[in-house]
C-alpha positions as CSV (number, residue, x, y, z in Angstrom):
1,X,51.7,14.5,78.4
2,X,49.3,15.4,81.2
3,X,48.4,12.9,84.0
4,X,45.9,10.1,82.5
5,X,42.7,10.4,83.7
6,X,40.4,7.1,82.6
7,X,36.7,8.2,83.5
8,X,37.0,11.2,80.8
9,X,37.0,9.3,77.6
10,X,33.2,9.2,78.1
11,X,33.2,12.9,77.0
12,X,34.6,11.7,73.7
13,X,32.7,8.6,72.6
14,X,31.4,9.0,69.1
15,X,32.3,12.6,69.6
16,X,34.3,13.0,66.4
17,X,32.2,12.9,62.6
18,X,34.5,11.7,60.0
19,X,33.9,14.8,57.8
20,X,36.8,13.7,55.3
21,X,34.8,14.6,51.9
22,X,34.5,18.0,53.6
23,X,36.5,21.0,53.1
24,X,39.2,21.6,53.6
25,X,40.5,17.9,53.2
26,X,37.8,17.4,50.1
27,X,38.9,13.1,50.4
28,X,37.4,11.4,47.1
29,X,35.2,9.0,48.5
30,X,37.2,6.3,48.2
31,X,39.7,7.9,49.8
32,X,37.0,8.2,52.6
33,X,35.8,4.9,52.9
34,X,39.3,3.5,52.8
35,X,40.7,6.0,56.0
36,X,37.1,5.5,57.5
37,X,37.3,1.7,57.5
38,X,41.2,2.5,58.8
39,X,39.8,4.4,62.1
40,X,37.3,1.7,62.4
41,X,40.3,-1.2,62.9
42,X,41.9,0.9,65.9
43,X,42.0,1.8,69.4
44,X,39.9,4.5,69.0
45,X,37.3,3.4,67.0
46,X,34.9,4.2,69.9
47,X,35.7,7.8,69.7
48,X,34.9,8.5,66.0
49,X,31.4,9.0,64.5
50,X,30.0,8.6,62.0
51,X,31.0,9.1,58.0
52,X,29.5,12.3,56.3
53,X,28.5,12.3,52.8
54,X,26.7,15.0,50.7
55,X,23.7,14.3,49.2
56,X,25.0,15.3,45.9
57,X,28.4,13.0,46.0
58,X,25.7,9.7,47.5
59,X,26.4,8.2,43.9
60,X,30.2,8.7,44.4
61,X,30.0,7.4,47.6
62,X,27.8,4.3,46.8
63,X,30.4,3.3,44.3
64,X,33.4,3.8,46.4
65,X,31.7,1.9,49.1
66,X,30.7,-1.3,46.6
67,X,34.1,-0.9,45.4
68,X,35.6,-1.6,48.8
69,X,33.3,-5.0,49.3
70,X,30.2,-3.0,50.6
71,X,31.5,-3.2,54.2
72,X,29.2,-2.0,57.5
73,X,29.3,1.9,57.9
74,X,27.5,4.2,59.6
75,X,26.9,7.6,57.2
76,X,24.9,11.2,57.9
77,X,23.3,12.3,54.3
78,X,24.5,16.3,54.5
79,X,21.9,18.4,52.7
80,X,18.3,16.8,52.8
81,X,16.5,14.9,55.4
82,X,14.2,12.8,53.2
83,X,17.0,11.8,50.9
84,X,16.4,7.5,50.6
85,X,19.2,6.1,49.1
86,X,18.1,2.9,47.3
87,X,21.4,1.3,47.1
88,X,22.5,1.1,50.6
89,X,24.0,-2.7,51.3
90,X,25.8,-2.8,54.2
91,X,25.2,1.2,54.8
92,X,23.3,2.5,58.0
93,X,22.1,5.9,57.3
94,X,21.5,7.3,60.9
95,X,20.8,10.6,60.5
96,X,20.6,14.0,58.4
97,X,21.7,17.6,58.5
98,X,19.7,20.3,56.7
99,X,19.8,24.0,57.1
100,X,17.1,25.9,58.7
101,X,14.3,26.5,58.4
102,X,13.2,22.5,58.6
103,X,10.2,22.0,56.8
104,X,6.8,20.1,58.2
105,X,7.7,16.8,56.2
106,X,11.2,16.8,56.8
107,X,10.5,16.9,60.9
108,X,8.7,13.6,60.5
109,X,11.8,12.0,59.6
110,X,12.5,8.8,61.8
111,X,16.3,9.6,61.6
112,X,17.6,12.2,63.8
113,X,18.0,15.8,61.8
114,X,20.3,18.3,62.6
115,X,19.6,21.7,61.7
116,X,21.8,24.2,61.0
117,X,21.8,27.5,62.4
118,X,23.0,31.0,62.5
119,X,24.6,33.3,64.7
120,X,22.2,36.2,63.7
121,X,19.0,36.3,62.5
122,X,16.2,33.7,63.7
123,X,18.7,31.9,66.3
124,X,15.8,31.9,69.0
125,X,13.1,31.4,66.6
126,X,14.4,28.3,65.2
127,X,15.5,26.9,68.7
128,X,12.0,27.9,70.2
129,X,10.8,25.4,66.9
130,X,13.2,23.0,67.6
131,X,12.6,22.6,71.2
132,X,8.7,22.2,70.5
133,X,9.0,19.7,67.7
134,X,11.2,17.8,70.2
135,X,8.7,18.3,72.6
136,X,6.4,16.4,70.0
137,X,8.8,13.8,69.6
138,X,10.4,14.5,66.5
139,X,14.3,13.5,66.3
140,X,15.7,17.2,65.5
141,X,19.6,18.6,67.0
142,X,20.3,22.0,66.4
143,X,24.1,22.3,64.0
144,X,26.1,25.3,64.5
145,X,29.2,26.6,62.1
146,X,32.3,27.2,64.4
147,X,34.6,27.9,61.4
148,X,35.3,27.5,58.0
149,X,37.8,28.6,55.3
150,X,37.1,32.0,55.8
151,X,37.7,34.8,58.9
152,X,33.2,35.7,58.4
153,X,32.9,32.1,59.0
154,X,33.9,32.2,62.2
155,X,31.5,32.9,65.1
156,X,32.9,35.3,67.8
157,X,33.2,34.1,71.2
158,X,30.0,36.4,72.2
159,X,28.2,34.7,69.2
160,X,29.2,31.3,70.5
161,X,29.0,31.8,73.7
162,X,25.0,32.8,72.9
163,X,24.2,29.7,70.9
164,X,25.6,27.6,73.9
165,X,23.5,29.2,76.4
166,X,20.3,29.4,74.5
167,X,20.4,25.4,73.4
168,X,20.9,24.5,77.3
169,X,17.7,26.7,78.4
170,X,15.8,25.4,75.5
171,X,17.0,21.9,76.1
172,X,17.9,21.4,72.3
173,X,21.1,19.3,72.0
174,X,24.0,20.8,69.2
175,X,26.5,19.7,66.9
176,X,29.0,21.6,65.6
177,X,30.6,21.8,62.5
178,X,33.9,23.6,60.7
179,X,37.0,25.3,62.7
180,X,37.3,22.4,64.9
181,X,40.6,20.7,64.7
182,X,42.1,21.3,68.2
183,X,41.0,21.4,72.0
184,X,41.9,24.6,72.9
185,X,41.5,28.2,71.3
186,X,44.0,29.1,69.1
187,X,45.8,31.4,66.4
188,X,46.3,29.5,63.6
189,X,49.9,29.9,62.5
190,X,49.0,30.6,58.3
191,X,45.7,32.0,58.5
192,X,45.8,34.2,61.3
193,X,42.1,33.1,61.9
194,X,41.4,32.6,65.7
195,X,39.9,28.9,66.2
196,X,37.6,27.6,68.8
197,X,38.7,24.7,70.6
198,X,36.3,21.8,71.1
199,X,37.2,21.5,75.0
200,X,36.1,25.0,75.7
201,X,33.2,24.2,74.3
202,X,32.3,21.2,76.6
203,X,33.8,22.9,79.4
204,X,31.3,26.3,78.6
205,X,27.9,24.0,78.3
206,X,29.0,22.5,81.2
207,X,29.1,26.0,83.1
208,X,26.1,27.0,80.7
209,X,23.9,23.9,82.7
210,X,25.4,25.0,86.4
211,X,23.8,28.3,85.4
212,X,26.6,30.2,83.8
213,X,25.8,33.4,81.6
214,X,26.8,34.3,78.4
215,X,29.6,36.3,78.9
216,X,31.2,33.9,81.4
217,X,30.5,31.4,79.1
218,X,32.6,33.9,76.9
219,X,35.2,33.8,79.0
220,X,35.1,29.9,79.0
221,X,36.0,30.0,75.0
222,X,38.7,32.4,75.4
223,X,41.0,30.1,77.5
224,X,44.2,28.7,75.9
225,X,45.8,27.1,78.9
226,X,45.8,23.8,78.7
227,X,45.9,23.3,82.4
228,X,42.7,25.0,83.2
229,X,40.7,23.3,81.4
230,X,41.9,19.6,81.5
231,X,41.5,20.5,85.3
232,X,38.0,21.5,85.0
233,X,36.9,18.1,83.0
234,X,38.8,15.8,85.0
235,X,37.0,16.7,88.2
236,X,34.0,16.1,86.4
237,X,31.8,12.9,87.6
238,X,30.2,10.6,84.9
239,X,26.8,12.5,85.1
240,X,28.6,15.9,84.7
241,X,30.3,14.3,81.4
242,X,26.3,12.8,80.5
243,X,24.9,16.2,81.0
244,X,27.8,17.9,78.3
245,X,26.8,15.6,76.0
246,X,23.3,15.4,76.4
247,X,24.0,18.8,74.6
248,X,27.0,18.8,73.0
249,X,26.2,15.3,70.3
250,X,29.4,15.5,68.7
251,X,31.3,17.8,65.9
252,X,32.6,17.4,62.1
253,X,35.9,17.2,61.2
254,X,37.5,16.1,58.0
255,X,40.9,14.7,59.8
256,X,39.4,12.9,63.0
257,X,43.2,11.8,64.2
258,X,44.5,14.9,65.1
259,X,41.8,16.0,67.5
260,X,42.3,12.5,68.9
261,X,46.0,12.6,69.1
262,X,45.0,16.0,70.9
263,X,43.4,14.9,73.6
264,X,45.3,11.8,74.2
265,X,48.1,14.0,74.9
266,X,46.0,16.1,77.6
267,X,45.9,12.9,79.2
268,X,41.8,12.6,78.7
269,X,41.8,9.2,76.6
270,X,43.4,6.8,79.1
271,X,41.2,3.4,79.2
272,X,39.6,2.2,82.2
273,X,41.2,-0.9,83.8
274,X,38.7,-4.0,83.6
């Protein structure tokens, strides 16, 4: 285990969205709501999100969830930003993700909305919008597919490395979604698919906001050693961790634990003495 460093778990508050329902875990929602309320009850309850549920399994859910005794959760409705669920004792609905482009009467939602976007395409056209309906006050993230269950689903580093840059210059704060279940870039042992890992992320917007380029943000994405990066966010001072996120809000992933376990073991989760 690395050396404990106490000031970086604010890089990981709320970072992780319980994507359990998700693929490729697919959890019935009970299933869900049951491991949900289970992070909730433990040490790191600070560091987990969220609950995701599909618009299309909200009737699922809103059983499963009056089964369990309609207990306080937090949930992001996947698939609509205007979606108002009627039956929603004891549930907090706090945000929404669509995919692009938003329409006019969705970005008047009073919940955040996370968009999502592509690598090709209309990538600065839609974060040109976003950044001017943000600019107008409305409550919209950019979301951007790091993996998936298939190699195409997977963004190159280049591609990545783009999206990064372009949300710091046009000040439009990202999710990300899919591909994310370690900290570092890695070959994953049945696949073969090469993943991104959610610290080079953090540690390429940070270089991204100091004024980094794409392709040595590139670079950034491409590291696997451990060392270099945990050395990187552990000089970081509490404002360089509040700029990261001020960009990077958090990412999906349908088995929260094992990113956790991840970077507990880098030594990045230590709490702070009182």
């Amino acid at each position: 285990m690395s050396k404990p460093y106490s000031h970086t778990r604010a890089l990981f508050t709320r970072l992780f969205d319980d994507a359990a329902m998700f693929p490729p875990g697919s959890a019935s929602a009970a299933d869900a709501v049951t491991q949900h309320l289970e992070h909730r009850s433990t040490d790191y309850a600070d560091l987990v999100g969220p609950l995701l549920v599909h618009v299309d399994r909200w009737g699922e859910f809103a059983t499963a969830h009056r089964q369990a005794g309609s207990p306080e959760l937090d949930v992001v409705i996947i698939g609509s930003a205007s979606a108002e669920p009627v039956d929603t004792s004891g549930i907090a609905v706090v945000g929404h993700e669509v995919a692009a482009p938003l329409r006019s009467p969705e970005a008047g939602s009073h919940r955040p909305v996370a968009v999502e976007l592509a690598p090709q395409g209309a990538l600065e056209q839609n974060l040109t919008e976003l950044a001017r309906m943000r600019q107008g006050g409305a409550p919209v993230i950019g979301k951007f597919r790091t993996g998936g269950t298939s190699l195409e689903a997977f963004p190159s580093q280049t591609q990545l490395a783009n999206l990064i840059c372009s949300t710091v210059d046009h000040g439009v704060p990202v999710k990300f979604t899919a591909g994310l279940h370690h900290a570092l870039r890695h070959t994953d042992e049945t696949t073969g698919f090469d993943h991104h890992g959610f610290l080079n992320i953090a540690v390429a917007i940070r270089a991204a906001h100091l004024g980094f380029d794409a392709a040595e943000a590139s670079m950034i994405l491409g590291i696997r050693d451990s060392e270099a990066l945990v050395g990187q966010v552990a000089a970081w001072t509490r404002d360089d961790i509040a700029t990261v996120r001020s960009t990077f809000t958090s990412f999906g992933c349908c088995g929260v634990r094992d990113p956790i376990a991840e970077a507990a073991a880098l030594g990045l989760l230590s709490q702070e003495s009182a």
